[in-house]
Every structure is written in C-alpha cells, then in structure tokens.
VEXPA-388524 format. One line per 3 residues: number of its first residue (from 1); for each residue x, y, z of C-alpha. Coordinates in Angstrom, 1 decimal, decimal comma, padded with zeros to 4 digits. Example, Ala and Ser with C-alpha at 12.3 -4.5 7.8 and 13.67 -1.06 7.14 Angstrom:
REM residues 2
1	012,3 -004,5 007,8; 013,7 -001,1 007,1
REM end
This chain:
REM residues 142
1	238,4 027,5 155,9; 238,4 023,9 156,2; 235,6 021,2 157,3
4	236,2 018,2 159,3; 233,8 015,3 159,4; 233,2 012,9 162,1
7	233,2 012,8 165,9; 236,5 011,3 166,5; 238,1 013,6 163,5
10	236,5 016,9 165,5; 236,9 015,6 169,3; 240,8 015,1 167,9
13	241,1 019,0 166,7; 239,6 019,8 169,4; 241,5 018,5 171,8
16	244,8 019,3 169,6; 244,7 023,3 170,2; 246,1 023,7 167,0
19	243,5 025,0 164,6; 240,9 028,1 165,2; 237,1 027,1 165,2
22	234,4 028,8 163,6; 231,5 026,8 164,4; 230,2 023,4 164,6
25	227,7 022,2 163,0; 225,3 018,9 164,4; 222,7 017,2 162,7
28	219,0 018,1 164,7; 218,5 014,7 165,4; 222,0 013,2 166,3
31	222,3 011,5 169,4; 223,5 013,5 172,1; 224,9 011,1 174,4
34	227,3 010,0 171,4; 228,3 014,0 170,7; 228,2 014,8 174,9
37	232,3 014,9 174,6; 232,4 017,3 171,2; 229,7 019,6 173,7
40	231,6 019,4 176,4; 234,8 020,5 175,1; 233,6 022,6 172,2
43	232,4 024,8 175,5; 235,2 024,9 177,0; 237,3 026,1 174,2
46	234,6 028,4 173,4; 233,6 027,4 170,2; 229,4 027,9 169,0
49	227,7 025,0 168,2; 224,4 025,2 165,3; 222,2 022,6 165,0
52	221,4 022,3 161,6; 219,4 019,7 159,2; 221,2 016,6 157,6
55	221,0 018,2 154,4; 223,2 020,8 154,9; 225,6 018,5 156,8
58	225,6 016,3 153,5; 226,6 019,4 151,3; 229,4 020,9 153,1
61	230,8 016,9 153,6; 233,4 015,4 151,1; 231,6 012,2 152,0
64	228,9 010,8 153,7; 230,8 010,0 156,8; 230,3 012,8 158,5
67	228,7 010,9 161,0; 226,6 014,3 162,1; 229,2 016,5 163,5
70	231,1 018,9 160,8; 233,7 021,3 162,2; 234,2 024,3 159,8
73	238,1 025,6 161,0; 241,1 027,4 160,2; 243,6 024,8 158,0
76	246,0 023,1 160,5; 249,2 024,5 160,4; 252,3 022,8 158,4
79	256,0 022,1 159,5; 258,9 024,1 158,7; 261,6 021,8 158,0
82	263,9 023,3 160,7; 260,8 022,7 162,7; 260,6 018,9 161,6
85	264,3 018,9 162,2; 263,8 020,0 165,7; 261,3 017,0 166,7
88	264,3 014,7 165,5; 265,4 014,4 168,9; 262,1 013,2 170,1
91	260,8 011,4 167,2; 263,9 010,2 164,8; 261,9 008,4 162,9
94	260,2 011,7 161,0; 263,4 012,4 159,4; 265,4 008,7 158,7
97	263,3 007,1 156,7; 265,6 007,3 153,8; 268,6 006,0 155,8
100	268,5 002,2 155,8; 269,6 001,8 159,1; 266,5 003,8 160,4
103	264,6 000,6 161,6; 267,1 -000,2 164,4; 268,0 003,5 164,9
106	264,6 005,2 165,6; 262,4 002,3 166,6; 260,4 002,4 163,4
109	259,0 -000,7 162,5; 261,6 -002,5 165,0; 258,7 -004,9 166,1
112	257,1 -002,4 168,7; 254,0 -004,4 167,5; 254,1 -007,1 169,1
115	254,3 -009,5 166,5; 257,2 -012,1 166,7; 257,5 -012,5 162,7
118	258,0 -008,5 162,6; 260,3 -008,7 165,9; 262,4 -011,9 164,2
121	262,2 -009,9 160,6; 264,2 -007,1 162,2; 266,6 -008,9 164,0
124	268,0 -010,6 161,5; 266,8 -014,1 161,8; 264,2 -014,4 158,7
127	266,3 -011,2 156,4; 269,2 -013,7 157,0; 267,5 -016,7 156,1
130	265,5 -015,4 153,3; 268,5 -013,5 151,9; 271,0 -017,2 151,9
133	267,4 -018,5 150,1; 267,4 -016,0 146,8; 271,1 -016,4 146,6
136	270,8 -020,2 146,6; 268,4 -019,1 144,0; 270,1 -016,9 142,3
139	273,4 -019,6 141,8; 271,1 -022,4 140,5; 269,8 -019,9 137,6
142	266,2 -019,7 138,8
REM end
C-alpha cells in the first residue's frame, strides 16, 4: 500500500478512479471547511474516513506536508508501452521526445505558454539569430 499526503494530492486520486482506497486518515482538529471536497467525494466513492491525532499523521508521512489528510491506497497503476504507444494519437508528445522535430510535431514546448520569447524561440527567429551569432563566433576563434 501506498500513502498520499496533502488535499490536492488526495482530492486528485480521488477524483482519478484509478487507484483502490483503504482509508483516509484526517488530523482531529483539521479544518473542515478546507477537507469538505475530500468528505464529499471520499463518500461517494465509498471510501472510510478515521480521524486520527497529528502524530500518527506525522509518522506514516514522508514529509511534513501532509497538510492533515493522508490517503493510504493501492499503488497507481503503470503503462505498458503498447499502452503508451496507444495514447500517441492523442498525446504525441509522450513518445517524440527523442525525435528533434517533436516541438513543432506534437505541440510540446511550441509556445502554448503564452510567452512571445518561447513562441519567437520556436519559430525560428531567435534559434536563427542566435545560431548566425556562435558561428560568427566560432570563425573569429572565440
């Protein structure tokens, strides 16, 4: 069995239906507005809940980020690679990463963040300036 630590982290495999629940555990005097989601949908998957003591939150943590909630759950299950292979067609960018042509192909990195130096970067404006600077360079003997 596994533990995840945090809200966010449990609300997530929660809401991800991908792992099996044992039980969560909250801290007696966490706030329960903040953990009224991770209640909520803990019910309705059917999962117990235990209130338990900070102490024994802090030992079964890694950390102490725990935050109050820890989920103890079933590990969450890996990829086959003819699995990974058959999310190519919806995400590409899983399986080119070693092509160098995988930025323009699969969207990765292709400036979807908004900035213009990323967007610029991968059109070719600054890789073609910066690339006519280093062989400049690279003649002179610098």
């Amino acid at each position: 069995m596994e533990h995840v630590e945090g809200r966010q982290s449990v609300l997530a495999a929660l809401g991800a239906y991908q792992r099996r629940f044992q039980v969560i555990l909250i801290r007696h005097d966490a706030h329960r507005e903040k953990l009224a989601d991770v209640i909520e949908l803990a019910g309705q998957r059917g999962v117990p809940i235990r209130y338990v003591e900070a102490a024994e939150l802090d030992g079964l943590a890694h950390g102490a980020t725990h935050g109050g909630v820890v989920a103890i759950c079933t590990p969450k299950p890996r990829l086959t690679p003819g699995e990974v292979l058959a999310l190519r067609v919806r995400t590409p960018m899983l399986v080119r990463t070693a092509d160098p042509t995988w930025a323009r192909v699969s969207g990765g990195g292709s400036g979807r963040c908004g900035c213009r130096r990323t967007r610029r970067w991968f059109r070719g404006g600054l890789r073609r300036r910066f690339g006519r600077r280093r062989r400049r360079l690279r003649d002179r003997g610098r």
